[in-house]
Backbone as ProteinMPNN parsed JSONL, in Angstrom:
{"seq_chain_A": "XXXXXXXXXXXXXXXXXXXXXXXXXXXXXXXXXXXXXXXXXXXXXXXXXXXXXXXXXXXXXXXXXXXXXXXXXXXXXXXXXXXXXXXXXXXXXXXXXXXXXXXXXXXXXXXXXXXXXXXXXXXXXXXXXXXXXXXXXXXXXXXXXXXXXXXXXXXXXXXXXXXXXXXXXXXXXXXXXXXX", "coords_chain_A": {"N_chain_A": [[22.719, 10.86, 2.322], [22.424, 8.065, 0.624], [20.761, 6.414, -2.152], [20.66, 3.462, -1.954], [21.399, 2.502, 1.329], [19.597, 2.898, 2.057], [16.155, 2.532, 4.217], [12.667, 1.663, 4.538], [10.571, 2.747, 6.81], [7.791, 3.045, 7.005], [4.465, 4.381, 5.874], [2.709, 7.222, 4.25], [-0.513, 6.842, 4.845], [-2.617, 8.304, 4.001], [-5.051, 10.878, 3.904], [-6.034, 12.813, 7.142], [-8.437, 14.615, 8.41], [-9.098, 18.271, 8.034], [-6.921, 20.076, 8.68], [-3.916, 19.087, 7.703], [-3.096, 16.485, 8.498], [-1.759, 13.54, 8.831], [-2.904, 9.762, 7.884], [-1.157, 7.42, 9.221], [1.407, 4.575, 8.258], [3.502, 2.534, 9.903], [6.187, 0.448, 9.897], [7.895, -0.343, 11.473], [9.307, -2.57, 14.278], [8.024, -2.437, 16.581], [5.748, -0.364, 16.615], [5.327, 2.214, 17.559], [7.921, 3.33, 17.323], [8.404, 4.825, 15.187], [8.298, 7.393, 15.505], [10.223, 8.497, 16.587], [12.825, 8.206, 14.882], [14.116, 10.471, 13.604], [15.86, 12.019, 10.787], [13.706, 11.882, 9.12], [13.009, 11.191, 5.066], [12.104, 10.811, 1.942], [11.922, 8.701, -0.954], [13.538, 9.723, -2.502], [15.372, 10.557, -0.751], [15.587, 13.041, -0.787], [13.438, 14.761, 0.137], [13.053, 15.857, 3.25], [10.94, 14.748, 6.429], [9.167, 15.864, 9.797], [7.907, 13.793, 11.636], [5.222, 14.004, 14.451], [3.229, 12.767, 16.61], [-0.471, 12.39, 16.773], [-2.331, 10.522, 17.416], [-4.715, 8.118, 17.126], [-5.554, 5.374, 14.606], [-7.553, 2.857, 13.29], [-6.152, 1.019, 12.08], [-3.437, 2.25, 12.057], [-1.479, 5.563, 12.546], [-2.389, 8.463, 13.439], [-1.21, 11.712, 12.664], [0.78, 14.445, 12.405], [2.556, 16.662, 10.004], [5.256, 18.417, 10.087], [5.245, 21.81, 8.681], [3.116, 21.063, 7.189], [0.017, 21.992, 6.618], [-2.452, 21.807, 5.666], [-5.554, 20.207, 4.383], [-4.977, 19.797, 1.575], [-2.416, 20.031, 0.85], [-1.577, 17.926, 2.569], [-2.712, 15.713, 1.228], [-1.429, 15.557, -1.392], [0.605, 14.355, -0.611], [-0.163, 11.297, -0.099], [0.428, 7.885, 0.029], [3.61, 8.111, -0.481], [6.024, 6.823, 0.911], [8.07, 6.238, 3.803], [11.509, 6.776, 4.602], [15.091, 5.673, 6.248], [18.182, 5.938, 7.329], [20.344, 3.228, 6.943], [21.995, 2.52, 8.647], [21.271, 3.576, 11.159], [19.374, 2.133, 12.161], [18.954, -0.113, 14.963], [20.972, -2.541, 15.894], [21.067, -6.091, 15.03], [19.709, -8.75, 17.22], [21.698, -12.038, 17.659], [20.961, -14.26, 15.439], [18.9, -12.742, 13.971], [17.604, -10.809, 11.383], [17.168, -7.481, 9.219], [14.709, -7.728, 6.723], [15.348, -5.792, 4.777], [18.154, -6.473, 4.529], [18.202, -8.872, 3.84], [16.845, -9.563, 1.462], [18.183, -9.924, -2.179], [20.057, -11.408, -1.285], [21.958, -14.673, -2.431], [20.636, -17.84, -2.791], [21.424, -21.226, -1.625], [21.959, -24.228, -2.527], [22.327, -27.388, 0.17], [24.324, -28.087, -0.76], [25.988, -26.097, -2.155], [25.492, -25.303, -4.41], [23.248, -22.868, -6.659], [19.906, -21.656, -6.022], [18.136, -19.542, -6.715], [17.444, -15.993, -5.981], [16.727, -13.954, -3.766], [13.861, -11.966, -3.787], [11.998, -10.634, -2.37], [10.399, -10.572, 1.049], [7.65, -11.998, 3.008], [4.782, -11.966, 4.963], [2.093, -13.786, 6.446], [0.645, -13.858, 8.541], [1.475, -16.402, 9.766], [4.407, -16.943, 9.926], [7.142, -15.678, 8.361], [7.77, -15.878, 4.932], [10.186, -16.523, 2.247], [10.492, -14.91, -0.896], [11.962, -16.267, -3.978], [13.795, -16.076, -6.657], [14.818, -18.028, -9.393], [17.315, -18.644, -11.783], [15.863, -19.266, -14.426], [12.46, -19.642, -14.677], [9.212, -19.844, -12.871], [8.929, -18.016, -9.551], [9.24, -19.126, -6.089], [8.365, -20.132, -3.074], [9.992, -19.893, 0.262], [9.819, -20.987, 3.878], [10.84, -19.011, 5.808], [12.251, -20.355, 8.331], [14.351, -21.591, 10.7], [14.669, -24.616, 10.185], [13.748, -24.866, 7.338], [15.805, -22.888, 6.452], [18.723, -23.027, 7.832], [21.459, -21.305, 7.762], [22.418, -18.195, 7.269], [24.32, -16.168, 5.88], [24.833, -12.838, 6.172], [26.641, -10.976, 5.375], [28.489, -12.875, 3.645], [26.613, -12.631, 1.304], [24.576, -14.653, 1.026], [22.829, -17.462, 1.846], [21.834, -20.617, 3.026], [19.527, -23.455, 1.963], [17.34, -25.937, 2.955], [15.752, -28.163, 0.761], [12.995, -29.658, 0.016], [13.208, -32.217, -2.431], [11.035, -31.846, -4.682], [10.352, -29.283, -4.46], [10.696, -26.749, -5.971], [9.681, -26.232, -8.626], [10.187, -27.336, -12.079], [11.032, -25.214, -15.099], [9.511, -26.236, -17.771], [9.623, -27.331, -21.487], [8.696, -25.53, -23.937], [6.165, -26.798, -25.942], [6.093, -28.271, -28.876], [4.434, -27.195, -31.789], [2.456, -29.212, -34.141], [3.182, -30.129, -37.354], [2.036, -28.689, -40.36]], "CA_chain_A": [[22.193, 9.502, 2.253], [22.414, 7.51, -0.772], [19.398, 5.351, -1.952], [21.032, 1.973, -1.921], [21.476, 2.315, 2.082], [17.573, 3.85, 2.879], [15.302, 1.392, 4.913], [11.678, 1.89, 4.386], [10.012, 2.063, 7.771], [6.349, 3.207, 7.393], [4.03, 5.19, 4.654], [1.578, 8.085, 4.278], [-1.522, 6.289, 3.852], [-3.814, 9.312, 3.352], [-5.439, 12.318, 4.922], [-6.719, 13.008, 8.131], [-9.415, 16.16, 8.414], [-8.897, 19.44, 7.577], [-5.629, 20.513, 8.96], [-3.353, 18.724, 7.053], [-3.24, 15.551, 9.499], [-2.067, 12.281, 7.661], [-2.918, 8.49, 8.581], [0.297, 7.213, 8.772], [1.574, 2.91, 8.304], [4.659, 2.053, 10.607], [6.991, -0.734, 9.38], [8.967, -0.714, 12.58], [9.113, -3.887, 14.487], [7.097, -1.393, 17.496], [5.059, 0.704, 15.464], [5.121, 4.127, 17.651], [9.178, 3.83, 17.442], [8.617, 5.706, 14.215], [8.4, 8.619, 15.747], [11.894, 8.041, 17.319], [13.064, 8.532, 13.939], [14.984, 11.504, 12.745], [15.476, 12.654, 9.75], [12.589, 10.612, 7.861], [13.006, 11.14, 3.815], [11.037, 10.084, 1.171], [12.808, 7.105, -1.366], [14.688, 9.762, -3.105], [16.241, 10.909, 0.216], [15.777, 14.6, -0.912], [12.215, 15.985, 1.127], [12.433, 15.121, 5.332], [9.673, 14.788, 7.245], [9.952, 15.807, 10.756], [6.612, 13.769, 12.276], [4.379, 14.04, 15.51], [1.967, 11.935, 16.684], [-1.883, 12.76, 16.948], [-3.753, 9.985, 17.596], [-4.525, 6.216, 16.72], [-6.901, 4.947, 14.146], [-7.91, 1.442, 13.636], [-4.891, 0.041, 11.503], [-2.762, 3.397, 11.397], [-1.099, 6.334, 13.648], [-2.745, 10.271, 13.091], [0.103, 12.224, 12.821], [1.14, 15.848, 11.779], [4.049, 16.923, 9.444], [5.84, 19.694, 10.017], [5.291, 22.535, 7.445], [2.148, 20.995, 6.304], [-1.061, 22.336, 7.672], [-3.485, 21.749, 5.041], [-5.968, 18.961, 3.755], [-4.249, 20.111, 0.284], [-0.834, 19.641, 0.83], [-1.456, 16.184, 2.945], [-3.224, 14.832, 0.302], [-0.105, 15.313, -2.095], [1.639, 13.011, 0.067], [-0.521, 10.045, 0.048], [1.114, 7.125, -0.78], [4.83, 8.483, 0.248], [7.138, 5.999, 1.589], [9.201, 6.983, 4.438], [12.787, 6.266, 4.9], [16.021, 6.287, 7.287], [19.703, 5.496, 6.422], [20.283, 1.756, 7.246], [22.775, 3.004, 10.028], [20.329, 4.105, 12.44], [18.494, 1.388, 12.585], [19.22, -1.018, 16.283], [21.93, -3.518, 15.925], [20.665, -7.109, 15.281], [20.513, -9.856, 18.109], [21.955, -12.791, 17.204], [19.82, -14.877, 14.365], [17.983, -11.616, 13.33], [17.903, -10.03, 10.083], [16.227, -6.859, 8.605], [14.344, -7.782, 5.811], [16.31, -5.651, 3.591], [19.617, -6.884, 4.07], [18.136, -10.254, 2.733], [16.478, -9.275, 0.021], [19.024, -9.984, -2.94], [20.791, -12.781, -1.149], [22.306, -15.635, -3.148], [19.623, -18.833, -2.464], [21.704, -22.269, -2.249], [21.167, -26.028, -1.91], [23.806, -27.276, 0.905], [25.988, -28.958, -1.518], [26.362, -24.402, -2.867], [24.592, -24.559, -5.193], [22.628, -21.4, -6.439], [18.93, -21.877, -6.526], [18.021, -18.079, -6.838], [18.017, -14.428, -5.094], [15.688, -13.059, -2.67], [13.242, -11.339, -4.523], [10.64, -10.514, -1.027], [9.768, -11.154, 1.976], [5.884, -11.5, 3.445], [4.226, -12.578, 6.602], [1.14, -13.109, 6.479], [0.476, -14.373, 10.104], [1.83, -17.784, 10.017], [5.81, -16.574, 10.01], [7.667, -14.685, 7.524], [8.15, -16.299, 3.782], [11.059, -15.97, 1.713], [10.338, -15.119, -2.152], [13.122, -17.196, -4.248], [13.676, -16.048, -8.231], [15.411, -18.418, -10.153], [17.292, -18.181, -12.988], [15.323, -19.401, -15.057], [11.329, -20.251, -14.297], [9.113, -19.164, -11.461], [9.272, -17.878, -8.379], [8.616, -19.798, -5.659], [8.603, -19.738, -1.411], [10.694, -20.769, 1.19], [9.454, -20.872, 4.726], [11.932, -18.362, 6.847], [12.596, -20.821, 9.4], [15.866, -22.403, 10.609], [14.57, -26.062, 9.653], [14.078, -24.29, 5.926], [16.953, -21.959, 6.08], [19.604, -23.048, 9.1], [22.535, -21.007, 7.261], [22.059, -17.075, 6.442], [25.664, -15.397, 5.751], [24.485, -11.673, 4.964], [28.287, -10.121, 4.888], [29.105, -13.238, 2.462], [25.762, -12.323, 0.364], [24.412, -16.041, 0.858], [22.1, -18.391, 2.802], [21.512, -22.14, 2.791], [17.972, -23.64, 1.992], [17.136, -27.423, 2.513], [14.724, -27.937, 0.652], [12.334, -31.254, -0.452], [13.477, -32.688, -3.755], [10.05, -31.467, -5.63], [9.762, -28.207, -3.782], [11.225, -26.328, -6.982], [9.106, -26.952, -10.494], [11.836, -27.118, -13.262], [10.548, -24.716, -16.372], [8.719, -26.823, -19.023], [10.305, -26.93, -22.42], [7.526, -25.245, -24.911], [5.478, -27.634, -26.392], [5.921, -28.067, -30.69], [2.937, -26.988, -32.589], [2.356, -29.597, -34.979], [3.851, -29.152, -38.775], [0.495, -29.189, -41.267]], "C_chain_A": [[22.058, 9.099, 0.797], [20.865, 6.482, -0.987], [19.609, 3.855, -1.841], [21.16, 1.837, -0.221], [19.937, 3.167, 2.992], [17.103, 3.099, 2.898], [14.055, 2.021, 5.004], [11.212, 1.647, 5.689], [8.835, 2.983, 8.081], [6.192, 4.208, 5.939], [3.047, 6.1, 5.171], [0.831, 7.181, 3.37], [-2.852, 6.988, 3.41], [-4.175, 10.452, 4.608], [-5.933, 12.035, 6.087], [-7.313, 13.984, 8.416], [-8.857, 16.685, 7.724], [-7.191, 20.3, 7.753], [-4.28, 20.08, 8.453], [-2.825, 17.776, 7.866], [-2.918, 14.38, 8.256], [-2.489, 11.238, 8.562], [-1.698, 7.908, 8.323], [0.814, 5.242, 9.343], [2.641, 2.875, 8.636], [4.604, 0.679, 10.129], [7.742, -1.007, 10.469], [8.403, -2.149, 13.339], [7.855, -3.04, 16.022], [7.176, -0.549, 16.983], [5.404, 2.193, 16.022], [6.955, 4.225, 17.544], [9.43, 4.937, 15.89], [8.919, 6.902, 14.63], [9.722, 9.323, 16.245], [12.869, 8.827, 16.106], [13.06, 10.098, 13.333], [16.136, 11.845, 11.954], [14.964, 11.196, 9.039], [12.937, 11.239, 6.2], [12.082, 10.371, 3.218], [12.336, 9.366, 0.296], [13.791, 7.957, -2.204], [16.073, 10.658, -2.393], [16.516, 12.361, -0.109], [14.872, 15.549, 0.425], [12.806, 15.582, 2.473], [11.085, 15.287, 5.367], [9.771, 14.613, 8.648], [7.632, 15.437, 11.577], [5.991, 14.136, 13.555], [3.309, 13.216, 15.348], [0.883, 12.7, 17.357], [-2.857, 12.026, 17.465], [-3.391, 8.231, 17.135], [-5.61, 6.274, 16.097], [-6.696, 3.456, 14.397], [-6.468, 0.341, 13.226], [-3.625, 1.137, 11.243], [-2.557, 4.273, 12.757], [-1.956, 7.563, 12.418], [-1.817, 10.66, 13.477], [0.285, 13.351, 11.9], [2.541, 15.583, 11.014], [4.364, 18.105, 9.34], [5.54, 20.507, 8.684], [3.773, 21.84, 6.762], [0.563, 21.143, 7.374], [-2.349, 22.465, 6.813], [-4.38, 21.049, 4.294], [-5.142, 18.68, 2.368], [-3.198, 19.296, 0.303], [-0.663, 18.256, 1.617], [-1.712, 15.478, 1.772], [-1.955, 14.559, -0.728], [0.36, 14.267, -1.455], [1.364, 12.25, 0.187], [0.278, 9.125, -0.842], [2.641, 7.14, -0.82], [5.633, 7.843, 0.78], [7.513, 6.528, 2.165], [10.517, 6.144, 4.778], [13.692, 6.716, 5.824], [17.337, 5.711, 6.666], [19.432, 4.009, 7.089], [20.957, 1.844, 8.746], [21.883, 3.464, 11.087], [19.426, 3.0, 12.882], [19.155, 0.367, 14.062], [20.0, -2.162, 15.629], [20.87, -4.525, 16.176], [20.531, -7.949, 16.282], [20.673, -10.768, 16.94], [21.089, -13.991, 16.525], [18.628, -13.783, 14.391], [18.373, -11.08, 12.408], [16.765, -8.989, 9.923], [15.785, -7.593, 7.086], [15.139, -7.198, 4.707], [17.791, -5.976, 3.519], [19.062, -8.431, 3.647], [17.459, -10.421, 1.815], [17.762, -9.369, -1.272], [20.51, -11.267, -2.731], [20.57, -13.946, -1.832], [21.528, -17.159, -2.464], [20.402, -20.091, -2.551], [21.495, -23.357, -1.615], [22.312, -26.216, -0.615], [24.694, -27.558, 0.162], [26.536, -27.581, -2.302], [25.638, -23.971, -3.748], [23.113, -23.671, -5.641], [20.74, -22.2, -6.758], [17.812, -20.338, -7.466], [18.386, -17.366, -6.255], [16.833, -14.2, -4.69], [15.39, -12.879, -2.68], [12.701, -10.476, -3.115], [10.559, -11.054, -0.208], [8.497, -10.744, 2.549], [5.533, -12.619, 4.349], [2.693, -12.03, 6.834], [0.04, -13.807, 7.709], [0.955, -15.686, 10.743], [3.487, -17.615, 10.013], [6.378, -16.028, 8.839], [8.15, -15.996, 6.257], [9.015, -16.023, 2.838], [10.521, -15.886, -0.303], [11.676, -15.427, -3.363], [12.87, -17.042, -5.907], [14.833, -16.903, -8.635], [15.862, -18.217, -11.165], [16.804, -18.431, -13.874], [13.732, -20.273, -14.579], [10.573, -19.455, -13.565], [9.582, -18.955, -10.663], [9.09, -18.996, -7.781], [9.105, -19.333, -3.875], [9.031, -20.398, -0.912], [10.023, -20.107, 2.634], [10.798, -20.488, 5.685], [12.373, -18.685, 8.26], [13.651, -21.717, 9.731], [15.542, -24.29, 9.8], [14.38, -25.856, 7.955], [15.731, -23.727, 5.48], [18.03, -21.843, 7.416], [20.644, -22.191, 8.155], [22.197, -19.511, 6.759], [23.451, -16.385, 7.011], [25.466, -13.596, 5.35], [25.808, -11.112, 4.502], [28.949, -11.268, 3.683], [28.129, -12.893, 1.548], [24.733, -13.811, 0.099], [23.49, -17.113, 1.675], [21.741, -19.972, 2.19], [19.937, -22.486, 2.611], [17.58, -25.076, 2.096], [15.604, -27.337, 2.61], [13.883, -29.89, -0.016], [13.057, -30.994, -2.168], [12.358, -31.755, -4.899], [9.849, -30.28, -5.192], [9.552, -27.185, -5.57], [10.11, -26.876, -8.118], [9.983, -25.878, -11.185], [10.905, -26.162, -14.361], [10.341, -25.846, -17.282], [9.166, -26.34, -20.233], [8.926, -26.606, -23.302], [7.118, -26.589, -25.708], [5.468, -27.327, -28.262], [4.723, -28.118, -30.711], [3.71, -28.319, -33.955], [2.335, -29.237, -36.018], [2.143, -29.792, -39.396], [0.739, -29.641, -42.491]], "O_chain_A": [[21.595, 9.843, -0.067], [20.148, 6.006, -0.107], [18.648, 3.114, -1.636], [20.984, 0.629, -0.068], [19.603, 3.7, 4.05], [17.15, 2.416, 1.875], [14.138, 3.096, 5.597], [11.29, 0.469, 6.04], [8.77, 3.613, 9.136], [7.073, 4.645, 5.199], [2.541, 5.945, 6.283], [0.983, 6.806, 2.207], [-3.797, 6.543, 2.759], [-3.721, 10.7, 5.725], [-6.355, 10.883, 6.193], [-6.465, 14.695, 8.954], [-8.153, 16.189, 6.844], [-6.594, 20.964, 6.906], [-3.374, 20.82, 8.836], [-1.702, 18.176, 8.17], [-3.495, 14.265, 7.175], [-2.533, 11.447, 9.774], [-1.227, 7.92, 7.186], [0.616, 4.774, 10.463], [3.343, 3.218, 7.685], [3.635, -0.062, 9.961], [8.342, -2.08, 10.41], [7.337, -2.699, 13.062], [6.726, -3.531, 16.061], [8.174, 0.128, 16.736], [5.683, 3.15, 15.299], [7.351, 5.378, 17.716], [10.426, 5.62, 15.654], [9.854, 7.498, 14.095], [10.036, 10.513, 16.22], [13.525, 9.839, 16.349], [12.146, 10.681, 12.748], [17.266, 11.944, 12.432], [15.44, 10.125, 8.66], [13.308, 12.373, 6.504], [11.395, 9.487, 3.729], [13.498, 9.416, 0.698], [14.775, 7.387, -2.676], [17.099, 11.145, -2.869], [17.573, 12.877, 0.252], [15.228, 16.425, 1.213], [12.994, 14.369, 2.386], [10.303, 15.812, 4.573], [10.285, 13.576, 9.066], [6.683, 16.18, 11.83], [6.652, 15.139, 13.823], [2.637, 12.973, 14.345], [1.092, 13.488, 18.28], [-3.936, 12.441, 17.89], [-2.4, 7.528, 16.937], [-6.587, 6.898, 16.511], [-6.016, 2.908, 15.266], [-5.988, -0.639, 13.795], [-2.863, 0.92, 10.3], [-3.135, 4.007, 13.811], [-2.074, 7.552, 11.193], [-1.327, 10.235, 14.523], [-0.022, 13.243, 10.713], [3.369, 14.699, 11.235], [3.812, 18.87, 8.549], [5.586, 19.886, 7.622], [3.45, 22.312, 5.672], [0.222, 20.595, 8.421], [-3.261, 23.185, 7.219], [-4.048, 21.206, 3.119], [-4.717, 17.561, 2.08], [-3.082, 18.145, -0.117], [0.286, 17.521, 1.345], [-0.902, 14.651, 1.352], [-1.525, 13.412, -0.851], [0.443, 13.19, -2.045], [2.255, 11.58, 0.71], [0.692, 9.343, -1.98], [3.095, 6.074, -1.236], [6.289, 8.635, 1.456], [7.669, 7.671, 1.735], [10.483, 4.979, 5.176], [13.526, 7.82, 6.342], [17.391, 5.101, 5.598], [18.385, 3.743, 7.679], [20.497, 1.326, 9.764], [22.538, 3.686, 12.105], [18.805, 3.054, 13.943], [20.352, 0.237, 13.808], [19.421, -2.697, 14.684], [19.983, -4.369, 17.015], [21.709, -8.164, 16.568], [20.214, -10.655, 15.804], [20.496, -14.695, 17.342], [17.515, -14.066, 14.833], [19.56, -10.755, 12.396], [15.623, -9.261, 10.295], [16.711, -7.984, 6.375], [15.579, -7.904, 3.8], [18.495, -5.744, 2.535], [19.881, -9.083, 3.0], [17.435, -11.52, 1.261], [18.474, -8.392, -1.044], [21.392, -11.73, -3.455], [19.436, -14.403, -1.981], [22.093, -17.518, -1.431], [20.283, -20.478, -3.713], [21.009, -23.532, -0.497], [23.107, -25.301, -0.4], [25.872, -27.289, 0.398], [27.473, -27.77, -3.078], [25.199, -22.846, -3.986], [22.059, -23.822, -5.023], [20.506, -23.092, -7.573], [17.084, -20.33, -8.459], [19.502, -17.502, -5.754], [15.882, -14.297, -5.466], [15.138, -12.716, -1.487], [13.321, -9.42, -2.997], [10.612, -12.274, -0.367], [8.147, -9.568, 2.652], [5.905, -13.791, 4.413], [2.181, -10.95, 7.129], [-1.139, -14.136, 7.571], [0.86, -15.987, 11.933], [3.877, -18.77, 10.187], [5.412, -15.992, 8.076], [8.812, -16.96, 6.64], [8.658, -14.969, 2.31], [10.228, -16.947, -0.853], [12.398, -14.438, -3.483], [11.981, -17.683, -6.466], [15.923, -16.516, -8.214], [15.122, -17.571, -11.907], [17.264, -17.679, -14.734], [13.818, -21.431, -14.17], [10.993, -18.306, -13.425], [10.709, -19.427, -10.507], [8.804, -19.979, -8.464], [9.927, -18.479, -3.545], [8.849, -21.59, -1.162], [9.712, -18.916, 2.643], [11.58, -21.302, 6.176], [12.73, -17.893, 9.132], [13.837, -22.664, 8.967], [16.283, -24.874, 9.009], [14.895, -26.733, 7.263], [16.496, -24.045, 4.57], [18.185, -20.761, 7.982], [20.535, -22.938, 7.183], [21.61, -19.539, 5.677], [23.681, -16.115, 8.19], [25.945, -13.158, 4.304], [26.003, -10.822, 3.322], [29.766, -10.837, 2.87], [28.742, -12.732, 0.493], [24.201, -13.969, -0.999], [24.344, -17.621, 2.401], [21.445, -20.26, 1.03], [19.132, -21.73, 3.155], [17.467, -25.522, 0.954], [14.747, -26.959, 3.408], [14.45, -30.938, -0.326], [13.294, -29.965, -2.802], [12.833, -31.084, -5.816], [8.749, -29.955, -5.638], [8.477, -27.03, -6.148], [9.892, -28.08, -8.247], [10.319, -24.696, -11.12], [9.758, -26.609, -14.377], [11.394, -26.445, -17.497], [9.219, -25.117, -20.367], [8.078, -27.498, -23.323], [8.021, -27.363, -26.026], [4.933, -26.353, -28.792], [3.967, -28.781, -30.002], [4.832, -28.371, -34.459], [1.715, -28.201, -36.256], [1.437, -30.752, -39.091], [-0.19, -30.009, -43.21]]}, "name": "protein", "num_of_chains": 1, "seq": "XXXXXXXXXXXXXXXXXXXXXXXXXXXXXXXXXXXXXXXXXXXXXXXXXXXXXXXXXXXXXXXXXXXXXXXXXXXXXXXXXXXXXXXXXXXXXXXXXXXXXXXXXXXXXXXXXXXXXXXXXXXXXXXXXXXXXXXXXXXXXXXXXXXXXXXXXXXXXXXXXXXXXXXXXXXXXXXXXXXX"}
């Protein structure tokens, strides 16, 4: 596995007791399908991690890792990303995207032209937001919904955005300091 095709889908978010038990954050679209998942890696696709599930906390799965059986050696792993090749992941339906294949997509007006690239995406209960770097200026957000974004090409690298006239603020040319 190379790191340019590894999909992040959940983290070690810290210990659980004595036995070397972690709390563990699923990214999957159904959280227990993590477990589904074999061979997990960490981001530089060297360690595995071959999980089990333990339990449920409040915002998190309890879950064992093979080979590790000790508050010690969990604790190392807090914070851990886990990964899978991109290939394993479930074939799209039609108007679905993973998040990471549109991350780095080309941002344009309809008439082509580029507004930025993809920086992020975040959802933070109201529908998923696109984060939009320009080449020159701030960021800024697009709302990940066909009346925002009817047009997303991922195999050309590209999506459409109609957007309001003022959505965009242009960079501000520095202001002269007065000569004394």
């Amino acid at each position: 596995m190379t790191k340019e095709n590894l999909i992040c889908i959940g983290a070690i978010k810290g210990v659980h007791g004595v036995r070397g038990q972690i709390r563990l954050l699923s990214f999957t679209e159904q959280a227990e399908d993590i477990f589904t998942y074999a061979p997990i890696t960490d981001a530089s696709g060297t360690r595995t991690f071959a999980l089990s599930f333990r339990g449920m906390g409040n915002d998190h799965f309890i879950a064992a890792i093979e080979g590790v059986t000790t508050r010690e050696e969990a604790d190392k792993l807090k914070g851990t990303q886990l990964f899978i090749a991109r290939d394993r992941l479930p074939e799209e339906e039609e108007g679905e995207f993973y998040q990471a294949d549109l991350e780095g997509l080309d941002v344009r007006d309809e008439s082509g032209v580029s507004l930025g690239r993809v920086i992020a995406m975040y959802d933070y209960g109201a529908g998923p937001f696109l984060e939009v770097q320009p080449a020159k200026g701030k960021s800024f957000m697009v709302p990940f919904k066909d009346e925002f974004v009817p047009t997303v090409d991922v195999e050309a690298g590209y999506m459409i955005a109609l957007l309001p006239s003022d959505w965009i603020e242009e960079p501000k040319a520095p202001k002269e300091k007065p000569s004394a």
